[in-house]
N, C-alpha and C positions, 0 to 999 in steps of 0.2 A: 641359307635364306637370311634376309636382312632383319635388322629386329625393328617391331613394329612401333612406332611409339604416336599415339594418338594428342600430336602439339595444340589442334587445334580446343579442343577439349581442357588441355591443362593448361592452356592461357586463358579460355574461359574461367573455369574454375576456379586460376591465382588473380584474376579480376575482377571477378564479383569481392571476393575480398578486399582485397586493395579499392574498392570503391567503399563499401563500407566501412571502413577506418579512414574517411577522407580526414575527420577534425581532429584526428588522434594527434599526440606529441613526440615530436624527433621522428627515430627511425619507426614507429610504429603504425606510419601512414603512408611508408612507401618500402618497407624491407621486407621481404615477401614473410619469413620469417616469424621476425618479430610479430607482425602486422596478423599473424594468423592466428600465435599464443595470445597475442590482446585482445584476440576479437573472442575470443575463443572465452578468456579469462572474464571478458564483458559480459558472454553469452550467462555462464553460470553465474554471476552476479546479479544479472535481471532472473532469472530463475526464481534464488533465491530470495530478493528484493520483493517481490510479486507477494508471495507470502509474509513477510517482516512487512511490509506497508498496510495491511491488514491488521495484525495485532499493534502497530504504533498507532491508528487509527479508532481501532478500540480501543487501547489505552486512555488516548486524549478524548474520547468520546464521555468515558467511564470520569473521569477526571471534572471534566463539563459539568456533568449530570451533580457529582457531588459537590462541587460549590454551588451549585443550582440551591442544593438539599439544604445546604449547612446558611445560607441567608434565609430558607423558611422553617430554620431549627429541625433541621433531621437529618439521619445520619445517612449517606448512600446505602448502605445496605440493608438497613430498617426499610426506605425507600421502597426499593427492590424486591424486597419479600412483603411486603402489602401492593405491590403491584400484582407483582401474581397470586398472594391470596384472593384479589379480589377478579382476578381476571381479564384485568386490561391489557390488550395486546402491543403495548409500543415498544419497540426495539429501540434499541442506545443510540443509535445515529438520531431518531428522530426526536427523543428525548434530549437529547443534547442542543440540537436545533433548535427547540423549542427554548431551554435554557438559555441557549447566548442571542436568538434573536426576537425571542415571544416570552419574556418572564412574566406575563399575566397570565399568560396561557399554562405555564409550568407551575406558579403557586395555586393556580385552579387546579391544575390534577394533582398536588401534592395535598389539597385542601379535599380532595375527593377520596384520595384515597387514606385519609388519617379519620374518617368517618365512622 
């Protein structure tokens, strides 16, 4: 009996690839190959990326916040702990916001909560 090989299926499948590696470099946009470990190697990079773009984001969030602090003489984490002593609920993104596009609005709660 002849052996069965399902071509149409595995040109599907080495083409969805190869379309997705269209803007890749050299052989990595057209060698079936290559073109699989790159997409492959790209795949777990976004993976990874997804989570690390969250903590860079709080970082420079957290970073905002305390040059915010240190022009109304306080130190980010003094900040931070009369925030929630007193129980105001703002998150780092929006406090940061606040800092680079509304510093009236950020020396009013720094003034609120040093009360």
């Amino acid at each position: 009996m002849p052996r069965s090989v399902n071509a149409v299926a595995s040109r599907q499948r080495r083409k969805k690839i190869l379309n997705r590696t269209k803007g890749y470099w050299g052989r990595g946009k057209n060698v079936w190959t290559v073109a699989k470990n790159k997409w492959e190697k790209g795949q777990t990079y976004a993976f990874r990326d997804r989570k690390v773009k969250k903590r860079e984001f709080r970082a420079l969030w957290i970073n905002r916040i305390n040059a915010a602090c240190r022009q109304n003489e306080i130190s980010y984490s003094v900040f931070m702990g009369l925030l929630h002593k007193n129980n105001i609920a703002l998150n780092r993104k929006v406090l940061a916001d606040l800092a680079m596009n509304d510093p009236q609005v950020f020396s009013a709660v720094v003034k609120t909560v040093k009360k």
